[in-house]
C-alpha positions, 0 to 999 in steps of 0.5 A: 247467291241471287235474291230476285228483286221482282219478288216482294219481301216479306208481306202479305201471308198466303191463306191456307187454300193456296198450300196443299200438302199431297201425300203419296203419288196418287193424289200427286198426279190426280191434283197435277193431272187435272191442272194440267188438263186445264192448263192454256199458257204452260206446263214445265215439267222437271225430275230426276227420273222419269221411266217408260213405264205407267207413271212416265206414261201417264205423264207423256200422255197428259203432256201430249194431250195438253194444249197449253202454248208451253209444254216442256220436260226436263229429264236429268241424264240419270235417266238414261243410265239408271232404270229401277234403281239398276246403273246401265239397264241397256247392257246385254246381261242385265234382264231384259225386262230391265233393257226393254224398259230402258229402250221404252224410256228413250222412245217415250222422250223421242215421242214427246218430241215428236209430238210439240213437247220441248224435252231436254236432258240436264246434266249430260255424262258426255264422255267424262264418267266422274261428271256422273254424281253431279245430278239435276236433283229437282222435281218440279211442275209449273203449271199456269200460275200454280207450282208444284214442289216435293219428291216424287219422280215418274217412275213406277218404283217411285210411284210406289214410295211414300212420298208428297209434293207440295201444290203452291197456287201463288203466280210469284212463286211460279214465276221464280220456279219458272225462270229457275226451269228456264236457267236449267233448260239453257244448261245455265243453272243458277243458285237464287232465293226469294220470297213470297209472303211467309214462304222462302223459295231457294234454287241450287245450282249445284256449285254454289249450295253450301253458301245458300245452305248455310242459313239452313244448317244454322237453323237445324243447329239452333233449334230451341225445342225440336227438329223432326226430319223425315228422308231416306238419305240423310248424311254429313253435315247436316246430321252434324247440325241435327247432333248439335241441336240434340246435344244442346237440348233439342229434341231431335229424331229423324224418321227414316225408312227400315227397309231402305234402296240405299241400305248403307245410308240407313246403317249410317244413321244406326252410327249417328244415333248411336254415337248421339244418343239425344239424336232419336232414329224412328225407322218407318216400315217402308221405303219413304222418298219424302224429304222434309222438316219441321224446326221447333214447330215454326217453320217447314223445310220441304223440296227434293233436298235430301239433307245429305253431302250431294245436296250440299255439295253438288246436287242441283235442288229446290228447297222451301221454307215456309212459316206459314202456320197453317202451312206447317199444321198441314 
């Protein structure tokens, strides 16, 4: 893995005011709306998802209305075969609200495009549909000097989701975010780590993920108080690590949503804390996308990493550690 060398090692901390934790997706777009509004040098925009719908509208709205020098979108091909959670939506039996929105999805690319915006699809199928799980998992925007890091993608049903995204004003932390922008735009992702202050930044390019992740896993396994994580799909091997840090007299708990869009991970869970009864599963009312945890108290991990067998495997994703102590309180 790459450690940038333009990036500072450990040194001076962030203050608080450069961090904001955002909860839910309303207070996510009314934070990145605004600086993109107020944008002059660039505005990089990248998900997993984002639909012809409210929420993939009002970002091609303010893309379009930008007039920063730099706006781009990069949208993984899951866009193009996946609308509201259903495979295919375009096939002619599926409903058509399900296809009209569909077709709403690829008009709204081709209008970004007409309109100045550089938009690019990561991870193409092509003609090989086994190349289908390898998703660009990411969410992120760079926007001037300032970087945003979560969960959330454009798409109403994920708008609808408890969610957040992490607001960074630091131009280190958005330089690296960028160039990682920049390596996926060109279809040459790579796996690179650095660090700005108490904050550690790592990019996965989806082949290299369990070297990167190994400290990761290490650090769940060897918590000496606590480990919380909250997601809907956490999976092998990191709920291994979680079981071992219980065993060895963590207490561990992982909140997860009751009513989940992939059922079976919940059930899956059910036999991990049955199987590790120091292992706490805390179910949450709704459907919860936020990915996230706390280590003993000290230290904060947050990104679009599910914890599961895809990010460790072949999910190219993003993942901050922060120890910052007004980072992990927020």
């Amino acid at each position: 893995m790459r450690r940038d060398d333009f990036l500072p090692g450990p040194g001076p901390v962030a203050p608080l005011d450069r961090f904001e934790s955002l909860v839910g997706a309303a207070a996510f777009w009314e934070r990145a709306s605004r600086d993109i509004a107020r944008a002059r040098h660039r505005v990089l925009v990248q998900t997993m998802s984002c639909e012809g719908d409210a929420a993939g509208e009002a970002l091609g709205a303010a893309l379009l209305a930008s007039t920063a020098r730099e706006r781009c979108l990069l949208v993984d091909a899951y866009s193009l075969h996946v609308t509201n959670d259903t495979l295919l939506p375009w096939l002619p039996w599926r409903a058509k609200p399900l296809r009209d929105e569909a077709r709403a999805t690829r008009r709204l690319l081709d209008r970004l495009a007409a309109g100045g915006v550089s938009v690019a699809v990561t991870n193409p199928v092509g003609r090989n549909p086994l190349r289908f799980p390898l998703r660009n998992h990411k969410k992120l925007l760079v926007i001037d000097d300032v970087a945003y890091l979560g969960g959330i993608n454009f798409s109403d049903h994920n708008f609808a989701w408890h969610d957040a995204m992490v607001r960074i004003l630091d131009a280190r932390a958005a330089e690296f975010l960028a160039a990682a922008f920049a390596a996926d735009r060109a279809g040459r992702p790579r796996c690179a780590a650095a660090r700005v202050g108490r904050l550690e930044l790592i990019a996965l390019d989806g082949e290299s993920n369990e070297a990167a992740l190994a400290p990761v896993m290490a650090l769940f396994a060897g918590a000496r108080r606590s480990v919380e994580m909250i997601g809907a799909y956490p999976t092998l091997p990191f709920t291994g690590a979680l079981a071992e840090a219980a065993r060895n007299g963590a207490q561990v708990t992982i909140y997860t949503p009751g009513v989940n869009n992939k059922p079976l991970v919940r059930d899956y869970l059910f036999a991990v804390a049955h199987a590790a009864p120091a292992l706490e599963l805390a179910l949450l009312p709704g459907m919860t996308h936020a990915k996230a945890a706390i280590v003993d108290g000290e230290t904060v991990l947050f990104g679009s990493v599910n914890f599961n067998l895809a990010s460790w495997r072949s999910n190219g994703d993003l993942l901050a550690i922060g120890r910052d102590p007004g980072l992990v309180a927020a």
